[in-house]
C-alpha positions in Angstrom: 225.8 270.4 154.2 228.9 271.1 156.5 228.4 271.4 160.1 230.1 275.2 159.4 226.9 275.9 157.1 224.6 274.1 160.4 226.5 276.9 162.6 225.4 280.0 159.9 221.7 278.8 159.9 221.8 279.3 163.8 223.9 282.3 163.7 222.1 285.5 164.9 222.2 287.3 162.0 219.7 284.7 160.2 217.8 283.6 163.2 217.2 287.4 163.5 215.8 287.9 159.8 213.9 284.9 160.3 211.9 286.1 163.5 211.6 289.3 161.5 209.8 287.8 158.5 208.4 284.7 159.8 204.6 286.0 158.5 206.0 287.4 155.1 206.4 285.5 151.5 209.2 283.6 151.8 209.6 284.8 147.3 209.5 288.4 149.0 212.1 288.0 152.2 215.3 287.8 150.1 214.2 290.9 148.6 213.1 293.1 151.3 215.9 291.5 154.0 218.9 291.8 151.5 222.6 291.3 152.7 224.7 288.3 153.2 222.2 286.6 155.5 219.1 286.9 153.1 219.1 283.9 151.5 219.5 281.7 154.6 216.7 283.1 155.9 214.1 283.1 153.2 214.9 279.6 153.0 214.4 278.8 157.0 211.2 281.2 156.4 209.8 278.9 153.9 210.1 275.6 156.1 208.8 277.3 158.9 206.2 277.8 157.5 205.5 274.7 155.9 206.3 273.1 159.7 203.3 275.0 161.1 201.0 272.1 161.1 203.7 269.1 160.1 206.3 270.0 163.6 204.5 272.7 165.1 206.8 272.5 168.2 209.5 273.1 165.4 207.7 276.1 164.5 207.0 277.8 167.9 210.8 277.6 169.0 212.2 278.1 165.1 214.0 275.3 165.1 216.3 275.4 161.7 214.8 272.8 158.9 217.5 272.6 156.1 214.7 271.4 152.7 215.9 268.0 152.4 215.9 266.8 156.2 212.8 268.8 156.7 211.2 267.1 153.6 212.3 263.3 154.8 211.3 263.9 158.3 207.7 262.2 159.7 205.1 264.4 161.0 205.4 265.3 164.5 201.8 263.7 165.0 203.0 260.3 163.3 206.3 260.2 165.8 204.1 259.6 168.7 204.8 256.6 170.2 201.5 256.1 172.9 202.1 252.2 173.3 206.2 252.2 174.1 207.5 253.7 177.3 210.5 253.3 179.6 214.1 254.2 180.9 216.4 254.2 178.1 215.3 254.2 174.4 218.5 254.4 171.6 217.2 255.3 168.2 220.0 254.5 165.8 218.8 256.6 162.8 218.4 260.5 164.3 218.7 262.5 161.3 216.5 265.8 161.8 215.2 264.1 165.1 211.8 264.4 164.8 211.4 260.5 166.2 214.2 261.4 168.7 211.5 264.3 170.0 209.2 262.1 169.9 210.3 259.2 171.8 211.2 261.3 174.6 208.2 262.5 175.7 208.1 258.6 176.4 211.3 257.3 177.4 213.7 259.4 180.3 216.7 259.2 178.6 217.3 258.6 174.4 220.6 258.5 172.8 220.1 259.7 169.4 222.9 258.1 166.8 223.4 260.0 163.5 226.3 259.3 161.5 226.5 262.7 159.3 228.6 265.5 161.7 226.7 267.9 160.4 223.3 266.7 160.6 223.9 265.4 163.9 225.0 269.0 165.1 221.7 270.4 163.5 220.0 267.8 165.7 221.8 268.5 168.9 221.0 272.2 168.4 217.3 272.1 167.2 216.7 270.0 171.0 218.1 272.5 172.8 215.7 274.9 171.4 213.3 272.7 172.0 214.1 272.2 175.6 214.7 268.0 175.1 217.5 267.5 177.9 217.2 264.1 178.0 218.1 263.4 174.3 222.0 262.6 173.9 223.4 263.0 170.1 226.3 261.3 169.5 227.6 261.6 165.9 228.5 257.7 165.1 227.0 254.9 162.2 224.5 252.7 163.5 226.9 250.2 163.0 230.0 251.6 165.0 227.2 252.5 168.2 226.4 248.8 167.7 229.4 246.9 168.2 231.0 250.0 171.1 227.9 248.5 173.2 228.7 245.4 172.3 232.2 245.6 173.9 230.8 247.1 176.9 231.7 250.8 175.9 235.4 251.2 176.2 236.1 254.6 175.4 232.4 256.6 175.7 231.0 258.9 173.0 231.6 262.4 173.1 228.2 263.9 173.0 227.5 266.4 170.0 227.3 270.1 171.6 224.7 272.4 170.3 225.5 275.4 168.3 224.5 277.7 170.8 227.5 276.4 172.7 226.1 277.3 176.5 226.8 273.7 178.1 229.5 272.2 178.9 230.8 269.2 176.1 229.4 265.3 177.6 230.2 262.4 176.9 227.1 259.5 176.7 227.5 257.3 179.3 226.9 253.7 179.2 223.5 252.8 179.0 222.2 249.8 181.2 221.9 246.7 179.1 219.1 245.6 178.1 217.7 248.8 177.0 213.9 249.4 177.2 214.2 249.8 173.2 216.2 250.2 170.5 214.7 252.2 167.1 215.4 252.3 163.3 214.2 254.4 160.8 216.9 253.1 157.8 217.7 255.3 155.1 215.9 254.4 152.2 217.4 256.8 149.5 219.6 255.4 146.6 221.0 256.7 144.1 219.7 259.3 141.6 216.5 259.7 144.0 215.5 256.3 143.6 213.3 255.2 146.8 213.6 251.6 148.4 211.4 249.5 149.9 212.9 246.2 151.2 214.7 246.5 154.0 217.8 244.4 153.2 218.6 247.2 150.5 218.6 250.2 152.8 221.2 251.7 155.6 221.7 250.1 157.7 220.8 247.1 156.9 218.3 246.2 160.1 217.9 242.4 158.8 221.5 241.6 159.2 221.7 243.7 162.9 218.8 242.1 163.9 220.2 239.2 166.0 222.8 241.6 167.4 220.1 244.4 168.4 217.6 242.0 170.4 220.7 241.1 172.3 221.1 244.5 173.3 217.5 245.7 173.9 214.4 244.3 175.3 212.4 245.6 171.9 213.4 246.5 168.6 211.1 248.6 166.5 211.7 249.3 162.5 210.2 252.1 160.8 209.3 251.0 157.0 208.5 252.8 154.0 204.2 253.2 153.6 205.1 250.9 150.9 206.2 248.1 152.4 204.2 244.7 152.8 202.9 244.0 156.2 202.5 240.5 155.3 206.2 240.7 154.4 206.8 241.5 158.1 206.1 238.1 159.1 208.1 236.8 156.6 211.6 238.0 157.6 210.9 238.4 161.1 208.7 235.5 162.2 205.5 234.8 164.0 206.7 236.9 167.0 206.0 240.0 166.1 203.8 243.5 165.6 203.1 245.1 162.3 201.7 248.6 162.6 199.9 250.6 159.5 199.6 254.3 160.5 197.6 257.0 158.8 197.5 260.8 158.8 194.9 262.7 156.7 193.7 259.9 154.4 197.5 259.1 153.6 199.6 255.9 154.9 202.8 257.2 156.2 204.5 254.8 157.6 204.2 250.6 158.8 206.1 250.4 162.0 207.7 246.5 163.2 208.2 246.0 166.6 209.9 242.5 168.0 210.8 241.3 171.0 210.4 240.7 174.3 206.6 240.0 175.2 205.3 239.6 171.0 204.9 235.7 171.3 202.0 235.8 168.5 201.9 237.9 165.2 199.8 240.5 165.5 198.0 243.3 163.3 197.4 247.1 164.3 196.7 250.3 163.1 196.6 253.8 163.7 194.6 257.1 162.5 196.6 259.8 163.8 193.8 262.2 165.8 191.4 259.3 165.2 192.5 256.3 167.3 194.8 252.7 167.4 193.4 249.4 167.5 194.7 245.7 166.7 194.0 242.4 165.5 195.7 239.0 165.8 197.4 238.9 162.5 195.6 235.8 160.0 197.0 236.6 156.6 195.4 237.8 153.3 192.1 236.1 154.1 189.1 237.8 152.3 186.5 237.8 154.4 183.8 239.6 152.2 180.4 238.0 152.3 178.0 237.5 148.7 177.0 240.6 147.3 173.5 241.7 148.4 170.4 241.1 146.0 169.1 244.6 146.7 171.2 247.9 148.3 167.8 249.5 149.6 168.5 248.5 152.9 171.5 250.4 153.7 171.8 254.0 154.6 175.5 254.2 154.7 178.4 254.1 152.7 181.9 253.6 154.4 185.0 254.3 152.3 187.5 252.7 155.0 190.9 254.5 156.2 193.7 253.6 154.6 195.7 252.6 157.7 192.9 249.2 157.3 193.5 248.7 153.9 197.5 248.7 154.4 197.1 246.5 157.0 194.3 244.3 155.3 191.8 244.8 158.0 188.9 246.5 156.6 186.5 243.1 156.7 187.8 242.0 159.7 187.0 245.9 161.4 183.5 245.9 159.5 182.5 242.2 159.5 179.2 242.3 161.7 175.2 242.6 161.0 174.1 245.0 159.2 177.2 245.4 157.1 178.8 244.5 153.9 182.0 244.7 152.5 183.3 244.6 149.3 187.1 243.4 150.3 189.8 244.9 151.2 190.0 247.5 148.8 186.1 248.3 148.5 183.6 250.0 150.5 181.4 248.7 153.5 177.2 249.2 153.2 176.4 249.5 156.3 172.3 249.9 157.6 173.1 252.2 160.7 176.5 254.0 161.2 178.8 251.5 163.9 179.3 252.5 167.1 182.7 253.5 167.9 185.6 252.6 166.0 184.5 254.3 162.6 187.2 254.7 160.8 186.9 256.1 157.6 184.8 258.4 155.7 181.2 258.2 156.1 178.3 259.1 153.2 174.6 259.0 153.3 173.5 256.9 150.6 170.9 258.5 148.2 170.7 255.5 145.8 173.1 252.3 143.9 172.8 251.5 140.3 175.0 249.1 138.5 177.3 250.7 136.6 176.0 251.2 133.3 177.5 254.4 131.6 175.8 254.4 128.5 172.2 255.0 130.7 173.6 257.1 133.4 175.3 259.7 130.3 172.0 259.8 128.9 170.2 260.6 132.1 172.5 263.4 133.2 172.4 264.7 130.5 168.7 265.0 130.3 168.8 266.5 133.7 171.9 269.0 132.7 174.7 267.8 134.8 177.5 268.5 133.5 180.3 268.1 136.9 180.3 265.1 139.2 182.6 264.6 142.0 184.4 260.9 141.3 185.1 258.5 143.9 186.8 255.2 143.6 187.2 252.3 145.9 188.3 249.1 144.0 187.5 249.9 140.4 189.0 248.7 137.1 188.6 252.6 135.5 190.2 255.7 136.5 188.4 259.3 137.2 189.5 260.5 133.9 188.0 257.2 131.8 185.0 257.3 133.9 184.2 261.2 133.5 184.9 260.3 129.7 182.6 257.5 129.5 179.9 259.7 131.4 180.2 262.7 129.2 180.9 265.3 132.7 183.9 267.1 134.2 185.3 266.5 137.2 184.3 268.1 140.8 180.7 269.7 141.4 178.4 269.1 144.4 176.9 266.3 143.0 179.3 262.9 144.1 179.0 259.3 143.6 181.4 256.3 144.4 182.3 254.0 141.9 182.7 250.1 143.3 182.7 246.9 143.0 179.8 244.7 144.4 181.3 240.9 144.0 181.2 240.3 140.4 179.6 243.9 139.1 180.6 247.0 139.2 178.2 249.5 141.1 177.7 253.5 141.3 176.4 254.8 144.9 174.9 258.3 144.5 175.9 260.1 147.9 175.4 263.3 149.4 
């Protein structure tokens, strides 16, 4: 996109149309809106919509979400930053600015750097709908912002003006050195959609800014794809430092690196978005599973863990206690009475456990004419499909069982 196709989007004719058919199908708006402007705003209508529960401030103010920014944005819920606050905060990666939003309901004043003109005027504009005064957007690479701080920032950046055009062009002024914290969210696209994973390979490369950043900021923080190793963290960046899993709905979205000033010991933490944040001084890939029971009668509960614990290879050392057993990092937890506080995860009453022996159980379902169960998985060797095969049902129903692993044998917990 060109920052003359950013100034359309906000142009009255489509923000008009939009506001007009913000409840309608966005198949339908084309259609029923016709002329020049149509397209545009069945397009905005669509995002909008899709924003309702991903950026809802986005939504109330009808900020403009071209697809592929809106698409490569994180959730408005995961860009809250509850343990970082300050003066001055420069993310160096703005794009739709969703972070940049984020970071300054923490941080009085963020200079947001985005190296694509247009994108960066679609940013400028979207915070002033949003009412975020004390974000600047300058359109630079992370790079170029780098090195102007560097040399004490001869020559300041003219501030991107919003579309709207109501205030007076700025130019960013020099921020005071150290800054409370710099941020990074590198691009990780590549060619022909491919996505990447280790850092070195995306834009900018933080690895090889790294020295230069923790000159310039008290803390450095480094968004990474949900992919990434957190054990890898430690690797490239040393002991010092903070690897954070986060989760939203069941679904890792990001692990988040912070360095710095104050991290003297490497350390472990996650977060379930609407659930809670905890941490754990960081010990490796050490499997802290105990022997599998001899008998499952005694437990009540079975706890399929969030995946925020998993990522970050905390499940046994969360669920390591009496009363409880885990089955690894990438099992379940039996637990005799629910935990107090700090359940994370998904909780079912146990009605029974049975090694998994598919030959028995297909002949007792079908004696009792079941013909659906509900499949769940938590380290297991066969998928839904093989296991509905091998069981002679179809997948979904009320009935539900979880398929795990018990140390050596593999065990089916009936649950309702």
């Amino acid at each position: 996109m060109t920052p003359d196709d950013i100034k359309r989007l906000f142009s009255p004719g489509v923000r008009a149309l939009v506001e007009r058919y913000i409840g309608s199908d966005p198949v339908q708006v084309a259609l029923r809106a016709g002329g020049p402007d149509a397209a545009e705003a069945a397009s905005q209508v669509k995002y909008l919509q899709r924003a309702r529960k991903k950026l809802p401030s986005y939504y109330v103010v009808r900020c403009v979400l071209p697809p592929l920014a809106f698409e490569q944005s994180s959730s408005e819920a995961c860009a809250d930053f509850p343990e970082r606050e300050g003066a001055c905060c420069i993310d160096l990666t703005c794009g739709l600015g969703v972070d940049s939003f984020g970071l300054s309901r923490r941080f009085a004043r963020v200079v947001s750097v985005e190296r694509d003109p247009a994108v960066a005027l679609l940013a400028a504009s979207n915070f002033r709908l949003l009412g975020a005064s004390g974000i600047e957007v300058v359109n630079a690479s992370a790079e170029e912002f780098v090195r102007w701080l560097e040399e004490g920032g001869d020559g300041s950046f003219p501030c991107v003006r919003s579309c709207t055009g109501e205030e007076e062009p700025r130019r960013a002024a020099f921020p005071v050195l150290p800054v409370d914290l710099i941020y990074v969210d590198p691009d990780r696209r590549g060619g022909k959609g491919e996505k990447r994973v280790l850092l070195e390979d995306c834009s900018p490369d933080v690895m090889a800014l790294m020295p230069r950043l923790l000159a310039l900021a008290r803390r450095v923080v480094v968004k990474c794809s949900p992919l990434f190793d957190v054990e890898e963290a430690f690797r490239l960046f040393g002991p010092a430092c903070r690897v954070e899993a986060v989760s939203e709905g069941g679904e890792c979205k990001q692990v988040v690196i912070e360095t710095g000033e104050g991290i003297v010991s490497p350390t472990k933490a996650v977060r379930a978005v609407g659930i809670g944040r905890m941490e754990f001084p960081a010990v490796g890939e050490r499997d802290m599973r105990h022997p599998a029971p001899s008998s499952w009668e005694r437990f009540r509960w079975l706890i399929l863990p969030d995946v925020a614990l998993q990522k970050a290879r905390l499940v046994c050392r969360h669920y390591d206690g009496p009363g409880l057993w885990c089955g690894g990092e990438n099992g379940c937890v039996f637990a005799e009475e629910l935990p107090e506080g700090g359940l994370w995860g998904r909780a079912l009453r146990i009605v029974s456990a049975e090694p998994y022996r598919p030959k028995e159980i297909k002949r007792r379902m079908k004696e009792q004419g079941i013909a659906r169960l509900t499949i769940l998985r938590r380290d297991f060797p066969f998928s839904n499909g093989q296991i509905a095969a091998a069981l002679g049902v179809k997948e979904g129903g009320t009935m539900q069982a979880v398929f795990t692993r018990a140390g050596e044998k593999l065990l089916v917990v009936w649950v309702d």
